[in-house]
N, C-alpha and C positions, 0 to 999 in steps of 0.2 A: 504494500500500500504506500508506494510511494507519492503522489500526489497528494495532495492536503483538501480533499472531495471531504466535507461531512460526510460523516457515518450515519447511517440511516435508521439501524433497528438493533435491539440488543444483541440480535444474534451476530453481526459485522463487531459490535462493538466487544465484545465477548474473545472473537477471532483477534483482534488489534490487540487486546489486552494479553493474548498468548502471546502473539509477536514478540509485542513490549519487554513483556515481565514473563519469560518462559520458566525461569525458575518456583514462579506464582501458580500461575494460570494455566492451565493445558486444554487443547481445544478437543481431544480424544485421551480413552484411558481414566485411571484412578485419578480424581479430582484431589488433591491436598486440601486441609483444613487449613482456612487463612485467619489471617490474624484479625483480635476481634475490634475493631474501630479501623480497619484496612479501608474504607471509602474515605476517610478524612485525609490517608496518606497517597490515596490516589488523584483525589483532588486537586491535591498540593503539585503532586507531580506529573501532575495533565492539565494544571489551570494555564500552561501558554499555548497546549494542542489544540489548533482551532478545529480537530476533527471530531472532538468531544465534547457535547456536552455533561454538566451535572446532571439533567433530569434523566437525557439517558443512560450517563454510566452508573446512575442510583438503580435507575431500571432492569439494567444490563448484570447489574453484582445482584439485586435481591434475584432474578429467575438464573442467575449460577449456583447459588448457596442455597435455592429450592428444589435444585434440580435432583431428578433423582437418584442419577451419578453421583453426585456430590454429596447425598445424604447417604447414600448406602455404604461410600465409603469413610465416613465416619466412626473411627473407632475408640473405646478408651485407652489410655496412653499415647495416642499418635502426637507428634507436632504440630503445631501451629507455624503458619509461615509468617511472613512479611514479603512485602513486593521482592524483592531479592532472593528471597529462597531461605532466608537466615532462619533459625529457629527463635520461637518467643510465646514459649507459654506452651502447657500442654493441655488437651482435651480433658473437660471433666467429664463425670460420670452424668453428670447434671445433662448438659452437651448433647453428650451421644444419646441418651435418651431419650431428649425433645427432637434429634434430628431421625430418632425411629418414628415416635409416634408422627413426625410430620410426614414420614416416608407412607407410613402406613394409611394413614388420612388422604393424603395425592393418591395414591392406587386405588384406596377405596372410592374414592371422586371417579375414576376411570371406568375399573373394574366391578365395582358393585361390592357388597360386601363377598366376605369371603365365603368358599362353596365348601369347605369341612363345616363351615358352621351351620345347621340345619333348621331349612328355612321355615317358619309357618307355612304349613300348608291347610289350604281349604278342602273339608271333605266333600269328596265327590258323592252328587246324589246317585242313586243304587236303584235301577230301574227297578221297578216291581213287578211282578205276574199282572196283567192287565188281561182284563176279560173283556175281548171284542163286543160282546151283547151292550156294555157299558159306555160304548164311544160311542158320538154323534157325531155327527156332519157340524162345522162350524165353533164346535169342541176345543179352547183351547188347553196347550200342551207341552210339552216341552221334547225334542225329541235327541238323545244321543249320538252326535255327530264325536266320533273318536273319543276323548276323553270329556268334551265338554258338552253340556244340555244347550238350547239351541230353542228359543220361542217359536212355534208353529200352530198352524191352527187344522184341523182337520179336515179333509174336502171330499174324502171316499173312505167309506168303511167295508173292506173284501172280507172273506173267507179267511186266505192267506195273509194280507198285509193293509196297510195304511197309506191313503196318498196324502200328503200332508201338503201346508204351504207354510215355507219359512218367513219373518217377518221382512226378507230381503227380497222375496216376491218369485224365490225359487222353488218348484215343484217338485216331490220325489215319494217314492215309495218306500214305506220303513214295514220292518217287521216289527208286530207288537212290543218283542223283547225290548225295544228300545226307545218306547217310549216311557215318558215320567210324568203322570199327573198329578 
């Protein structure tokens, strides 16, 4: 990035900061724990780059140190960096903590919660023995389409089976079994 073009969006400004400060920052790979008031010394030392600004590299640093990368490898004992790579201060337990539960809160915002843990389920209604002599024409119903019941109203009572009408204005023939009054 040689020219002096503003930088557009945290993700450009995130790339420049690896450039920069590669002993900091890495744009792939295990994220380093940075040091904690590192935007004040960023500022300092990017307030004559006219390719930066503060709103975005405040922008740029909080979605790195959100990131998920960045949170997962957070561990207790690691070091802390500064722009330079120098060490300054080690990860507490405090730290690593707040940067699981925030990993785990981000994934669940994606992924929904987690699938070991078992979800409420609603019980399914359980068709019953239906005695044709009991249906009418215009009857409504409910009729078992795979797992789930399904509003219908009745339009033919056979022998064999049921022509029903679904509330979506689609016609079909069920057998009794699978109806739910």
């Amino acid at each position: 990035m040689e020219n002096s073009e503003k930088l557009k969006n945290s993700k450009e400004v995130i790339a420049y900061l690896a450039e920069c400060f590669p002993q900091c920052f890495v744009a792939t790979g295990e994220a380093k724990p940075l040091k904690i008031g590192i935007f004040q010394d960023l500022a300092g030392r990017l307030a004559e780059d006219p390719k930066v600004s503060k709103t975005l590299l405040r922008t740029a640093l909080r979605q790195y140190t959100s990131s998920w990368r960045y949170l997962h490898g957070l561990k207790a004992g690691q070091t802390r960096v500064d722009l330079d790579g120098e060490a300054c201060g080690e990860l507490t337990q405090e730290h690593v903590d707040h940067a699981k539960g925030a990993l785990k809160e981000s994934k669940e915002k994606v992924f929904g919660p987690r699938k070991d843990k078992p979800a409420a389920k609603k019980p399914r209604p359980k068709p019953r023995k239906v005695d044709p002599a009991a249906l009418t024409v215009e009857q409504n119903v409910k009729v078992l389409l795979g797992k789930s019941p399904v509003p219908a109203t009745i339009k033919e009572v056979t022998r064999d089976d049921v022509q029903v009408e679904l509330k979506t204005g689609m016609s079909m023939r069920v057998k009794f079994e699978h109806l739910i009054l």
